[in-house]
Backbone as JSON Lines, residues from 0, in Angstrom:
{"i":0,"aa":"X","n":[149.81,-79.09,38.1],"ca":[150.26,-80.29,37.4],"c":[151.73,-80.12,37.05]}
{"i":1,"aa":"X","n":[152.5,-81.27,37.4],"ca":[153.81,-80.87,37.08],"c":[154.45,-82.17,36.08]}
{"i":2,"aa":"X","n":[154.09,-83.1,36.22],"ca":[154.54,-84.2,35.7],"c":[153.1,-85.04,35.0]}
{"i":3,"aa":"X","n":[153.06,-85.55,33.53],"ca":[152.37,-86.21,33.31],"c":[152.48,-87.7,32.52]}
{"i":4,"aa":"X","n":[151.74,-88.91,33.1],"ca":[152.37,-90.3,32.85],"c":[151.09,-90.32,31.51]}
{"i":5,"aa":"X","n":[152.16,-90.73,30.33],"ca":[151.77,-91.34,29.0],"c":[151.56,-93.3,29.31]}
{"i":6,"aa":"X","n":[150.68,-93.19,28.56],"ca":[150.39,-95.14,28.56],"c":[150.35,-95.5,27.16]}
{"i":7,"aa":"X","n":[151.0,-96.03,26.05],"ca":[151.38,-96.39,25.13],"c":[151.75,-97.68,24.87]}
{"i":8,"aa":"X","n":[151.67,-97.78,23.59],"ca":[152.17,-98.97,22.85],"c":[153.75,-99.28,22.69]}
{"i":9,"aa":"X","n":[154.15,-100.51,23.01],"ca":[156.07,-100.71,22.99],"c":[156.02,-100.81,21.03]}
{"i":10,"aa":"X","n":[154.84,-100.61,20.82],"ca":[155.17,-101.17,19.03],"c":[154.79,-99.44,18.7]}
{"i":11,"aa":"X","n":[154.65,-99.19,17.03],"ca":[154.23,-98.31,16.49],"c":[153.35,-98.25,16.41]}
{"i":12,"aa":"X","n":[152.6,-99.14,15.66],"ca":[151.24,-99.31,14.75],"c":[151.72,-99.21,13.55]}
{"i":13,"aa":"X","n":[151.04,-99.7,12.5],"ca":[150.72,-99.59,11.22],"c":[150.73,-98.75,10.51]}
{"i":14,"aa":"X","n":[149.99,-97.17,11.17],"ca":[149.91,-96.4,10.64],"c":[150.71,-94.87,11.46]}
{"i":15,"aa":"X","n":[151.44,-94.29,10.5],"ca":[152.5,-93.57,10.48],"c":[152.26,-91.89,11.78]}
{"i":16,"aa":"X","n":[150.65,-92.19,11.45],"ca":[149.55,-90.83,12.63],"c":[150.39,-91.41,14.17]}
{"i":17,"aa":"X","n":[150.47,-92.52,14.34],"ca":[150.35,-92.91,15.74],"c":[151.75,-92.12,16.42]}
{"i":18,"aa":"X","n":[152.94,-92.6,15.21],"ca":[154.33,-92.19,16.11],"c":[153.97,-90.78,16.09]}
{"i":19,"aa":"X","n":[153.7,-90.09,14.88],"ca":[153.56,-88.46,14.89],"c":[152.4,-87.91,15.82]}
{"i":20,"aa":"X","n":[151.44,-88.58,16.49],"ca":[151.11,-88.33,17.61],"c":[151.42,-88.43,19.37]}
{"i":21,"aa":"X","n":[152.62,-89.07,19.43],"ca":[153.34,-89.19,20.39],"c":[154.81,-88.22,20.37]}
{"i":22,"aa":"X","n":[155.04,-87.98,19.33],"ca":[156.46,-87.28,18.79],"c":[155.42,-85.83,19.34]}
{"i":23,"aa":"X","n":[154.05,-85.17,19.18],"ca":[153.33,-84.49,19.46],"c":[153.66,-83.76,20.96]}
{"i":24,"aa":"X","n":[152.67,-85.35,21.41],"ca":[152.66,-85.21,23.11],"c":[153.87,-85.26,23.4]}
{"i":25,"aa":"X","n":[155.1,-85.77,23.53],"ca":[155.94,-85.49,24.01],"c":[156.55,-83.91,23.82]}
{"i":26,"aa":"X","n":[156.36,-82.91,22.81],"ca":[156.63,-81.92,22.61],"c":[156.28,-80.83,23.2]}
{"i":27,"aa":"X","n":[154.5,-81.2,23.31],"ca":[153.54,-80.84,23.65],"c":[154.06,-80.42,25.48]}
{"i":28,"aa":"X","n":[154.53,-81.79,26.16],"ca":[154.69,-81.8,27.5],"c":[155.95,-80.98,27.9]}
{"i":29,"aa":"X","n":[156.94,-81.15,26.96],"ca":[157.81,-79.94,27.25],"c":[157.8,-78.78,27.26]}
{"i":30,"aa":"X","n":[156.58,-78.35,26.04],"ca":[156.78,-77.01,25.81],"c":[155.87,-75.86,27.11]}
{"i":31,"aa":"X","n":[155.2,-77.07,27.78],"ca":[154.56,-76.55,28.73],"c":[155.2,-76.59,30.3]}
{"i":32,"aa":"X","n":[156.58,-77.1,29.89],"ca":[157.46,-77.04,31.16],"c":[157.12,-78.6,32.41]}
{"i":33,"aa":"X","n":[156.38,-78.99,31.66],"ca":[156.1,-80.92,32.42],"c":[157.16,-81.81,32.37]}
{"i":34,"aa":"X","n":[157.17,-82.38,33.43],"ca":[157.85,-83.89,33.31],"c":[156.73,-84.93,32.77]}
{"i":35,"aa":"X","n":[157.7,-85.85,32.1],"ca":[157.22,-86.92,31.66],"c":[157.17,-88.04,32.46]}
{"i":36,"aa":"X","n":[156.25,-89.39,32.22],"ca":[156.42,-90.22,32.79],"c":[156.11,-91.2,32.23]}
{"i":37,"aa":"X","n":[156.55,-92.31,32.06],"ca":[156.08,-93.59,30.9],"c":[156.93,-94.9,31.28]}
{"i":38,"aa":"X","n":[156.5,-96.08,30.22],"ca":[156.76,-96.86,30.55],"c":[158.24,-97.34,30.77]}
{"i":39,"aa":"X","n":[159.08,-96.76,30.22],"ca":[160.56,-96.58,30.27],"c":[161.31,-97.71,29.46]}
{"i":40,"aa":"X","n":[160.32,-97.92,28.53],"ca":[161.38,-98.55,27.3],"c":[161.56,-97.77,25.63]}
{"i":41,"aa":"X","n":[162.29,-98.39,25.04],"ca":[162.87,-97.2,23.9],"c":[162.29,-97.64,22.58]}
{"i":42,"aa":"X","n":[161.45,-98.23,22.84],"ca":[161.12,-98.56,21.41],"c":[159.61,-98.54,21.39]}
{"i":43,"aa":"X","n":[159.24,-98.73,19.96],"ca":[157.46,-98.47,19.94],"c":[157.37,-96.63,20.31]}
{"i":44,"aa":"X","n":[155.85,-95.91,20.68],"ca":[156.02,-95.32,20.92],"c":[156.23,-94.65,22.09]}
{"i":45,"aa":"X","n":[156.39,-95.38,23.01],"ca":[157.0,-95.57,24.7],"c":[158.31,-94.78,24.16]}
{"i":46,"aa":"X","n":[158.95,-94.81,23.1],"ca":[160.38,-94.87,22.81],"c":[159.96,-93.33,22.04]}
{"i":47,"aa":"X","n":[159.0,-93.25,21.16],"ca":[159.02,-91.77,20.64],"c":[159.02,-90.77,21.42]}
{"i":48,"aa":"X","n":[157.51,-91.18,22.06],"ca":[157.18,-89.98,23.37],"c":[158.17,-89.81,24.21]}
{"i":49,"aa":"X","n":[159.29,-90.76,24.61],"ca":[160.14,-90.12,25.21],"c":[161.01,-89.46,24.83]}
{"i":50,"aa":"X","n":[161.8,-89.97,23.54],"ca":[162.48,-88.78,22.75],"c":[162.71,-87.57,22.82]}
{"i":51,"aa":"X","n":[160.95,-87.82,21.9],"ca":[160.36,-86.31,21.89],"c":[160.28,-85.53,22.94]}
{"i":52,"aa":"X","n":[160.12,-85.55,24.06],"ca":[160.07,-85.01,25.75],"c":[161.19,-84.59,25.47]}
{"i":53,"aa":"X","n":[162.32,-85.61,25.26],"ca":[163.9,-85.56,25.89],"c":[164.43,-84.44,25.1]}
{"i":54,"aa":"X","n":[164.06,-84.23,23.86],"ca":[165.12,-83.08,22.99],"c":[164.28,-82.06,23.06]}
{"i":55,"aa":"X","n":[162.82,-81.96,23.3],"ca":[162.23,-80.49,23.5],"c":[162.76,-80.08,24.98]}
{"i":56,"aa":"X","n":[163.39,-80.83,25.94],"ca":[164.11,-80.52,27.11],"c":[163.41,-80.7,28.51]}
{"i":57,"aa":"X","n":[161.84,-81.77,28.27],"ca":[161.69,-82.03,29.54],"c":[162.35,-82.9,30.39]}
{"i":58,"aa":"X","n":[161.96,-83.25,31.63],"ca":[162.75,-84.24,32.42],"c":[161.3,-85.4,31.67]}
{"i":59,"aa":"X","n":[162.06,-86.47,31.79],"ca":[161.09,-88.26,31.85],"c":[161.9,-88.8,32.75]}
{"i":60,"aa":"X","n":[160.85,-89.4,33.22],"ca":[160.99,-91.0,34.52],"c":[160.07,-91.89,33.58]}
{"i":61,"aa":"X","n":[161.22,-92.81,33.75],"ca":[160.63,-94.0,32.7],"c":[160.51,-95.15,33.68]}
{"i":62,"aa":"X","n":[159.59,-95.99,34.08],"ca":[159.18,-96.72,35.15],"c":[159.39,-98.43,34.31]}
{"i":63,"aa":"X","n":[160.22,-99.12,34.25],"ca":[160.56,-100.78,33.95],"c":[160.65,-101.59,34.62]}
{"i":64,"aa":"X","n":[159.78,-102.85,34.4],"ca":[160.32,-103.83,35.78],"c":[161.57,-104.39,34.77]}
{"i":65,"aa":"X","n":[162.13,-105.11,35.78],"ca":[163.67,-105.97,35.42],"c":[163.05,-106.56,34.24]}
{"i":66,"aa":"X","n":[162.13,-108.11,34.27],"ca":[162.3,-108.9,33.56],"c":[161.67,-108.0,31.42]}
{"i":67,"aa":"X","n":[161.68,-106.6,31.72],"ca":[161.29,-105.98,30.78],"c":[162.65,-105.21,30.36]}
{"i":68,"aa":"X","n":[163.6,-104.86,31.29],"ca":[164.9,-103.89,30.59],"c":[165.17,-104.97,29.43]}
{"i":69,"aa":"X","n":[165.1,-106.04,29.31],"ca":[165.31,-106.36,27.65],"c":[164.96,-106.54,26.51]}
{"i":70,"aa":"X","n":[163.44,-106.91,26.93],"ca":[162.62,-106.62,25.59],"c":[162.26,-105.79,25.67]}
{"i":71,"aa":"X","n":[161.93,-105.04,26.05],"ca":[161.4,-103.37,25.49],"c":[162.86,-102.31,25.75]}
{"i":72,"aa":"X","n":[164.18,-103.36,26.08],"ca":[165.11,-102.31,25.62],"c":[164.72,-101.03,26.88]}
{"i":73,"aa":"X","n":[165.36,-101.57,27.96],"ca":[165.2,-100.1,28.83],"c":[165.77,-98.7,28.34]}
{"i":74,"aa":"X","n":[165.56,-97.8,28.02],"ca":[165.62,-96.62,27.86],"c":[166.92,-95.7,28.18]}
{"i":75,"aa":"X","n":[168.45,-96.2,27.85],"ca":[169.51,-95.58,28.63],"c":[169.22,-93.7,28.76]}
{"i":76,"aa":"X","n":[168.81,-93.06,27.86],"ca":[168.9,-91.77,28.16],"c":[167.83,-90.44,28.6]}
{"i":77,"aa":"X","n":[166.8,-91.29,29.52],"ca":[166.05,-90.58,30.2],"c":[166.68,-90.07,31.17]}
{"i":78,"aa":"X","n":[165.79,-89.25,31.74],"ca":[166.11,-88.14,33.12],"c":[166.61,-89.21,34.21]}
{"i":79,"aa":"X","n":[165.65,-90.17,34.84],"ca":[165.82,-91.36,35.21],"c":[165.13,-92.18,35.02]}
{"i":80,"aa":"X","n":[165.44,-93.67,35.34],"ca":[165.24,-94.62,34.7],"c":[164.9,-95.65,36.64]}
{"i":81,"aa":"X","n":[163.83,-96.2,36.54],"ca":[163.49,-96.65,37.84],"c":[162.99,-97.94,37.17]}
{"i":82,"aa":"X","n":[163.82,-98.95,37.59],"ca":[163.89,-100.35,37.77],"c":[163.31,-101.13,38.36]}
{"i":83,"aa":"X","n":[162.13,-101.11,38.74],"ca":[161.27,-102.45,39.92],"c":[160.98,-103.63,39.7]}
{"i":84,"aa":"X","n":[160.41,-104.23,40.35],"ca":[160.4,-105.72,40.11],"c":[159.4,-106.64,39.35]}
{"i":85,"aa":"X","n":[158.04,-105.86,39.3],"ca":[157.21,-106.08,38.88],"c":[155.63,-105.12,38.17]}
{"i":86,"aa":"X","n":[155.45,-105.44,37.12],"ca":[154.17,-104.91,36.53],"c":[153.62,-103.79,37.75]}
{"i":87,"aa":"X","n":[152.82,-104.55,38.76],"ca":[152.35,-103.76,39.55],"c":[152.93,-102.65,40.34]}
{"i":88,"aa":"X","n":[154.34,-102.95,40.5],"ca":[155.14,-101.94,40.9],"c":[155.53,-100.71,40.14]}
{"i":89,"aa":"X","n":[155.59,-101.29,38.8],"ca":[155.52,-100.19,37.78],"c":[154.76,-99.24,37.47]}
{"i":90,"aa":"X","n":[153.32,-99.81,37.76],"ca":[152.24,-98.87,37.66],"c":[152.09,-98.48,39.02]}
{"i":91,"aa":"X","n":[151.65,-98.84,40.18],"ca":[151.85,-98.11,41.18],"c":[152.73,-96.78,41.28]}
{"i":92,"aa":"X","n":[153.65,-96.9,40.76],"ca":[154.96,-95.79,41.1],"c":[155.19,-94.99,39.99]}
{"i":93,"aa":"X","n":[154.69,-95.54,38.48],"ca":[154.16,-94.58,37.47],"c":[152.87,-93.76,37.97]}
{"i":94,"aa":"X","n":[151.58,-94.01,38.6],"ca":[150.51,-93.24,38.95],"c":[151.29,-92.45,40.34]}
{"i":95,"aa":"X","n":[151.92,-92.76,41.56],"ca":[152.69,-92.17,41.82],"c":[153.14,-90.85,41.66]}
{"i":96,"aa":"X","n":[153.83,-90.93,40.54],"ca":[155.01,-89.76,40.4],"c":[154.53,-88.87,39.25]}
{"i":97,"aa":"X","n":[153.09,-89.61,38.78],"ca":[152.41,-88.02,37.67],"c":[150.86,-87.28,38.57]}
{"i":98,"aa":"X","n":[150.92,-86.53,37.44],"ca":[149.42,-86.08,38.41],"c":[148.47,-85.84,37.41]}
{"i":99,"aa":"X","n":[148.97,-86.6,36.38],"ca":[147.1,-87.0,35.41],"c":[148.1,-87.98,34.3]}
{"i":100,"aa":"X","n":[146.79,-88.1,33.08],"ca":[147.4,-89.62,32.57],"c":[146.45,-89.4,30.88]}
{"i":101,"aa":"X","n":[147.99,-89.63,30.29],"ca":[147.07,-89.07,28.81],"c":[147.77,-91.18,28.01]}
{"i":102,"aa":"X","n":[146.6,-91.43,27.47],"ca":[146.28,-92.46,27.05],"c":[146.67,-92.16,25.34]}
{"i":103,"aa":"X","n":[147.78,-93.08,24.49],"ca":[147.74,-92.82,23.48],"c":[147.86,-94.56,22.66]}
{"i":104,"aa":"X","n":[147.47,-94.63,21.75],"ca":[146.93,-95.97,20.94],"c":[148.03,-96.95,21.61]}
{"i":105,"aa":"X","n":[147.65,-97.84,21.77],"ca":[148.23,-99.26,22.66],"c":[147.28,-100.18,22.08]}
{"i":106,"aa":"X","n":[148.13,-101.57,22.96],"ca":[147.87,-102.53,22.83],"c":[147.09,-103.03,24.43]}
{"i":107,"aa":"X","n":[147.01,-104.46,24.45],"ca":[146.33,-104.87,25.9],"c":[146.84,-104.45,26.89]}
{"i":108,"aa":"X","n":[148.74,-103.98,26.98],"ca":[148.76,-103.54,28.22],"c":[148.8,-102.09,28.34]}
{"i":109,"aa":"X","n":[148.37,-101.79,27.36],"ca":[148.31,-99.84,27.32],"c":[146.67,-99.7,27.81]}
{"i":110,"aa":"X","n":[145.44,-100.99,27.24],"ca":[144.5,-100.66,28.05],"c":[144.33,-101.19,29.63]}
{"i":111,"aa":"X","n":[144.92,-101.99,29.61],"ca":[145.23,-102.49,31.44],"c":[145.76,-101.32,31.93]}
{"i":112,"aa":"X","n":[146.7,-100.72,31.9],"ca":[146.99,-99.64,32.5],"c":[146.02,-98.2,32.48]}
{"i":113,"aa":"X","n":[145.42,-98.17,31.79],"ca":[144.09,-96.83,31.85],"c":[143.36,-97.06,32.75]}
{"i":114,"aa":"X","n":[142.41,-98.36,32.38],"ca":[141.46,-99.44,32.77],"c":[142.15,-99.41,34.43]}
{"i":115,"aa":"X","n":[143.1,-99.39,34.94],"ca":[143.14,-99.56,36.18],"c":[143.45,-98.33,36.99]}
{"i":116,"aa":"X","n":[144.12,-97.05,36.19],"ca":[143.77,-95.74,36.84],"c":[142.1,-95.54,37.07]}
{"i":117,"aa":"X","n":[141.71,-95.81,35.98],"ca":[140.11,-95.11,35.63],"c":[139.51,-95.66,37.17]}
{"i":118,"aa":"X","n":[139.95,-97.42,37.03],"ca":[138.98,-98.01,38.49],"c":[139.57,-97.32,39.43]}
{"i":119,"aa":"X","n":[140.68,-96.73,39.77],"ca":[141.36,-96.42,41.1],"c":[140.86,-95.0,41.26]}
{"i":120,"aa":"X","n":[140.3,-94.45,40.23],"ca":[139.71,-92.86,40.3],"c":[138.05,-93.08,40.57]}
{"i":121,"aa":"X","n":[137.36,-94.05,40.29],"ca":[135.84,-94.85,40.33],"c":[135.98,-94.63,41.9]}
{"i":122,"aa":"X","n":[136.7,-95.63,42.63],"ca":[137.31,-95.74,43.9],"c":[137.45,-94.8,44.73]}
{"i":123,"aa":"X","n":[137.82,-94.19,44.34],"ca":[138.35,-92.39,45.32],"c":[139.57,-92.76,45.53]}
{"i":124,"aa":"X","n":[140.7,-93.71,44.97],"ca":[141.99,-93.38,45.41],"c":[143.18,-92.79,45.18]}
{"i":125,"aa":"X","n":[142.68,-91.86,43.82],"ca":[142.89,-90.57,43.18],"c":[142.15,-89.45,42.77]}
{"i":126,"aa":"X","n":[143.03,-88.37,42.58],"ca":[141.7,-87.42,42.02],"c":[142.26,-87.3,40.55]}
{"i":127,"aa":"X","n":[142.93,-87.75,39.99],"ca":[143.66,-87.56,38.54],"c":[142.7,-87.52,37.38]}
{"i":128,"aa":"X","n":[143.27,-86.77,36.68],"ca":[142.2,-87.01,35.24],"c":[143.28,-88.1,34.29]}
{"i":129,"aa":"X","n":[142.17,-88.71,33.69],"ca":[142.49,-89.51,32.04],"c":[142.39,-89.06,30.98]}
{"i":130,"aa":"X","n":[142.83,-88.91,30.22],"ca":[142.76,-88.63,28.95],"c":[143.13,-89.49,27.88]}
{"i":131,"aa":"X","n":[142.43,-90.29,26.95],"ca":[142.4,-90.9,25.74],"c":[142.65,-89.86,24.47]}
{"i":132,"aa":"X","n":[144.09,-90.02,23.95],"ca":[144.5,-88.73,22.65],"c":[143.72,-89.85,21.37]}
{"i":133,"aa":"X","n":[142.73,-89.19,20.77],"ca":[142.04,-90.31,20.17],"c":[143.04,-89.57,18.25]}
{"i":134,"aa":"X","n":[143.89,-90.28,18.24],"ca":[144.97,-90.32,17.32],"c":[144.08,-91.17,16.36]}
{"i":135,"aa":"X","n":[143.47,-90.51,14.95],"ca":[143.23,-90.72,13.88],"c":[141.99,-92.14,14.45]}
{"i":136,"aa":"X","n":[140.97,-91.24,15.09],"ca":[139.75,-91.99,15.68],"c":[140.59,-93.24,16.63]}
{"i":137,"aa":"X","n":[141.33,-93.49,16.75],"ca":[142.17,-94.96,17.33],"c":[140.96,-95.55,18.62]}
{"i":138,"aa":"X","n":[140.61,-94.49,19.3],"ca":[139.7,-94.91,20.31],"c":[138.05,-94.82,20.52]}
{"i":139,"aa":"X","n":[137.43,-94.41,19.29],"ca":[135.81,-94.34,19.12],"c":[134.97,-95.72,19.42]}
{"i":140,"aa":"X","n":[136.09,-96.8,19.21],"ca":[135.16,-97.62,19.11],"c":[134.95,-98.14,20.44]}
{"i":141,"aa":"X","n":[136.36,-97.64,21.47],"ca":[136.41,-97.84,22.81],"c":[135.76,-97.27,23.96]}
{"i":142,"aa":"X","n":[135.1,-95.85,23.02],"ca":[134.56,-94.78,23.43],"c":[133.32,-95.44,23.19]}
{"i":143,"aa":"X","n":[132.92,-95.96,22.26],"ca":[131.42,-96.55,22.2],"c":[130.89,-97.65,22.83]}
{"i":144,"aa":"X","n":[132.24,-98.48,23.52],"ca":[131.92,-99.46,24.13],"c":[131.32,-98.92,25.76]}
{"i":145,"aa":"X","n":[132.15,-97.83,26.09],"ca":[132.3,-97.37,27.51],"c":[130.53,-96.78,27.83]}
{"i":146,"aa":"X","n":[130.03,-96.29,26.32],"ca":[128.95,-95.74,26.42],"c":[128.01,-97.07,26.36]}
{"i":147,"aa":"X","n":[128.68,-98.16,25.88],"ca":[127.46,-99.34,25.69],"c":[127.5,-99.56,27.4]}
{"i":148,"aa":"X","n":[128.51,-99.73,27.89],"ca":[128.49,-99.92,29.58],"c":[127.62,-99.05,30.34]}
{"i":149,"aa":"X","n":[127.62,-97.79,30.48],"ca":[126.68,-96.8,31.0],"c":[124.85,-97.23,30.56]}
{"i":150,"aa":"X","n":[124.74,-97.42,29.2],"ca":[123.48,-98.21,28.9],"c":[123.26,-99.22,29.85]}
{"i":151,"aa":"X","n":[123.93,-100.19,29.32],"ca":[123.49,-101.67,30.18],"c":[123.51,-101.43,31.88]}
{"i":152,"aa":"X","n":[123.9,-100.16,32.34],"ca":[123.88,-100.45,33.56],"c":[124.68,-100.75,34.37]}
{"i":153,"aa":"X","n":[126.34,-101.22,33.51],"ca":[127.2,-101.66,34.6],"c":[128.28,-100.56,34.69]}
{"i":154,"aa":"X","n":[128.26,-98.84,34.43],"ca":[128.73,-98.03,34.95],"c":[127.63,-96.75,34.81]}
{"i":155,"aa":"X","n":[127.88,-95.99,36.1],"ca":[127.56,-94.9,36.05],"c":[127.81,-93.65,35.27]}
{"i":156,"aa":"X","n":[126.81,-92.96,35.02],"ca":[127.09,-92.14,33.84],"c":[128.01,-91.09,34.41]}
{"i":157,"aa":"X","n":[127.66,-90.76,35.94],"ca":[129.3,-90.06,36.32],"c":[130.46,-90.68,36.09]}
{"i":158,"aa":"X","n":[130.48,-91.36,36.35],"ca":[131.68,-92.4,36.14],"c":[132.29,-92.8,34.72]}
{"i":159,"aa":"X","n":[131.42,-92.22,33.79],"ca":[131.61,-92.23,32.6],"c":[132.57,-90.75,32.1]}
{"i":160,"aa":"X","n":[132.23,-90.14,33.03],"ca":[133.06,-88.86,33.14],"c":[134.63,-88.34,33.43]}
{"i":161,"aa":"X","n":[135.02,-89.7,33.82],"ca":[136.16,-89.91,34.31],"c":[137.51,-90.33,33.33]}
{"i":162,"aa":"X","n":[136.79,-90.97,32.24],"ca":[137.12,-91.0,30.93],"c":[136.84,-90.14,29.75]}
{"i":163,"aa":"X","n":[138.26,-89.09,29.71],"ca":[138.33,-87.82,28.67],"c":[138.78,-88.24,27.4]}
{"i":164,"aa":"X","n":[138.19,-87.57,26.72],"ca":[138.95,-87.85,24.76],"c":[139.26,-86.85,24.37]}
{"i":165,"aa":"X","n":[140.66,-86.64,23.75],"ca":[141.19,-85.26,23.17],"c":[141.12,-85.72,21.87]}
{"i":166,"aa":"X","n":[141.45,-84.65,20.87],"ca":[141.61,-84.6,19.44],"c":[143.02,-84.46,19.59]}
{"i":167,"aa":"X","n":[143.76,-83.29,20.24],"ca":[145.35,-83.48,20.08],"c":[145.91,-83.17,21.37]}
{"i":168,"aa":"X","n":[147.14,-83.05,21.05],"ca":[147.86,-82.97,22.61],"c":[147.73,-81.85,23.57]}
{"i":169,"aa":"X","n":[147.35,-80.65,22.79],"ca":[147.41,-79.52,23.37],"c":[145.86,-79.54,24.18]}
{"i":170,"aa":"X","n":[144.81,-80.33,23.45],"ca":[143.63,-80.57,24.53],"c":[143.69,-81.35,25.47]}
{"i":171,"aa":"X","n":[144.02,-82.66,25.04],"ca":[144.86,-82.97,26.36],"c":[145.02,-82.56,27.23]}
{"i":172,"aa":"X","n":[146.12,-82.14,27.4],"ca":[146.61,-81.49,28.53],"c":[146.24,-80.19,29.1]}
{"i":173,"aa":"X","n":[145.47,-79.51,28.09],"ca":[144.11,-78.62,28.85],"c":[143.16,-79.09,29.62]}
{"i":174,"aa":"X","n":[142.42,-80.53,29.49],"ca":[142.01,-81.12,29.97],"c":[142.35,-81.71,31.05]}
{"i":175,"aa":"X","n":[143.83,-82.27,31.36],"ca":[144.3,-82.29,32.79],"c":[144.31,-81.36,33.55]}
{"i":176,"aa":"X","n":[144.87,-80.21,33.17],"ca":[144.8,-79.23,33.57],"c":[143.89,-78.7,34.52]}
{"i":177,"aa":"X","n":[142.82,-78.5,33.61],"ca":[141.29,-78.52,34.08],"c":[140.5,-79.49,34.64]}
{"i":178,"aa":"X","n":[140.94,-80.34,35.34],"ca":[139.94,-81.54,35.62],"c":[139.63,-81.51,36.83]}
{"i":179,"aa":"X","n":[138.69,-81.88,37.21],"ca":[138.05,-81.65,38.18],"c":[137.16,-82.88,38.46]}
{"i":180,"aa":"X","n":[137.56,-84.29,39.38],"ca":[136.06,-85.72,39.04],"c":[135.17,-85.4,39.52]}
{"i":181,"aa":"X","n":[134.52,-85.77,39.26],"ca":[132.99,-85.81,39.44],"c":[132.49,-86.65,40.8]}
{"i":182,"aa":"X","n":[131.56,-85.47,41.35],"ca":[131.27,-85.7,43.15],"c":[130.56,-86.68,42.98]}
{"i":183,"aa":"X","n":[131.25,-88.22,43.49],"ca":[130.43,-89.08,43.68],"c":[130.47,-89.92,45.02]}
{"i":184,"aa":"X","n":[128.93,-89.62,45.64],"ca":[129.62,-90.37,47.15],"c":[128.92,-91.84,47.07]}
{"i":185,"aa":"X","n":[128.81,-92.53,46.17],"ca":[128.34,-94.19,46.02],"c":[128.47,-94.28,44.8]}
{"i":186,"aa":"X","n":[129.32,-95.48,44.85],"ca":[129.51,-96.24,43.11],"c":[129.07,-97.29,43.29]}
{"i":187,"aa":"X","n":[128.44,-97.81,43.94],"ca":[127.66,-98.98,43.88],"c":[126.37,-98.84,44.18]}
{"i":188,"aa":"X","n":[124.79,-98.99,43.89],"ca":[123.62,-99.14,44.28],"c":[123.34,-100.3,45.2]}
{"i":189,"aa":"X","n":[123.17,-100.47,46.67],"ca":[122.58,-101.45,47.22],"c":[120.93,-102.17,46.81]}
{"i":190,"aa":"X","n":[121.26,-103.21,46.63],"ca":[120.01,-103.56,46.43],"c":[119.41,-104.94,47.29]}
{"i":191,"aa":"X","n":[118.13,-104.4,47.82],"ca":[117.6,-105.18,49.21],"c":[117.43,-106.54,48.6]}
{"i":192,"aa":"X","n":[118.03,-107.57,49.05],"ca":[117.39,-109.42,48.92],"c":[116.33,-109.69,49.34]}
{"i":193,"aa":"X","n":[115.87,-110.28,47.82],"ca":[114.14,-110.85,47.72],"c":[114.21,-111.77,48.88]}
């Protein structure tokens, strides 16, 4: 593992745990000699975690489409700074250029972006691990939903596996580290028409 892409919130939150858990992971990723990778704007904690990377002395690639270098304030002093045109290009070329993916409290597009590694790893079109940093419980209740899905039937309980929860950064990224998905050769059950 050499590089790992954070998915975050452009805001703080409310509560004061969230930035000091990204000020964390970003520390966390340097001190283990990683590049960073994120959304590549400077504010919220998109803007801490990179910081934090930047003065513990890792490299970050901060991934922005255009019509975003202004509201989220593109990022002048990352390692580099990659400009594309669109959402999908952003994430494409953010999953790209890391080789696992630590999830920290967001908003709708911090879960769109998990939510669409996780399906692309369901898929087989990665082998990457996820990781959810569950920052002052932030994600139990997301964690309980994922398990209400495996109940009802509309995911597999391997597949439930694919989605990791750390307590802090340093598990985390033990957890990428260590990951290994789960052998699955059918994610879908055929079922014969009455």
């Amino acid at each position: 593992m050499k590089k790992v892409c954070v998915f975050c919130g452009a805001n703080s939150g409310t509560d004061p745990a969230f930035a000091a858990g990204a000020r964390s992971l970003g520390h966390a990723i340097a001190e283990r000699g990683l590049g960073l990778v994120y959304g590549g704007g400077k504010v919220g904690l998109m803007g801490v975690v990179a910081d934090a990377a930047l003065e513990a002395g890792a490299e970050v690639d901060g991934v922005i489409p255009e019509h975003l270098m202004q509201r989220e304030l593109g990022h002048g002093s990352v390692t580099r700074l990659h400009v594309v045109s669109s959402m999908h290009e952003r994430k494409a070329l953010m999953a790209k250029l890391s080789d696992g993916f630590v999830v920290l409290p967001g908003g709708f597009g911090t879960l769109e972006e998990a939510f669409e590694v996780l399906t692309w790893s369901q898929l087989g079109l990665h082998r990457k691990g996820t990781v959810f940093l569950d920052v002052k419980g932030y994600w139990s209740t997301l964690n309980a939903m994922m398990d209400g899905m495996v109940t009802a039937g509309f995911v597999r309980a391997e597949h439930r596996l694919l989605s990791l929860t750390a307590e802090n950064p340093a598990q985390a990224l033990d957890m990428l580290a260590a990951y290994r998905p789960p052998e699955v050769t059918r994610w879908i059950e055929r079922v014969a028409q009455a």
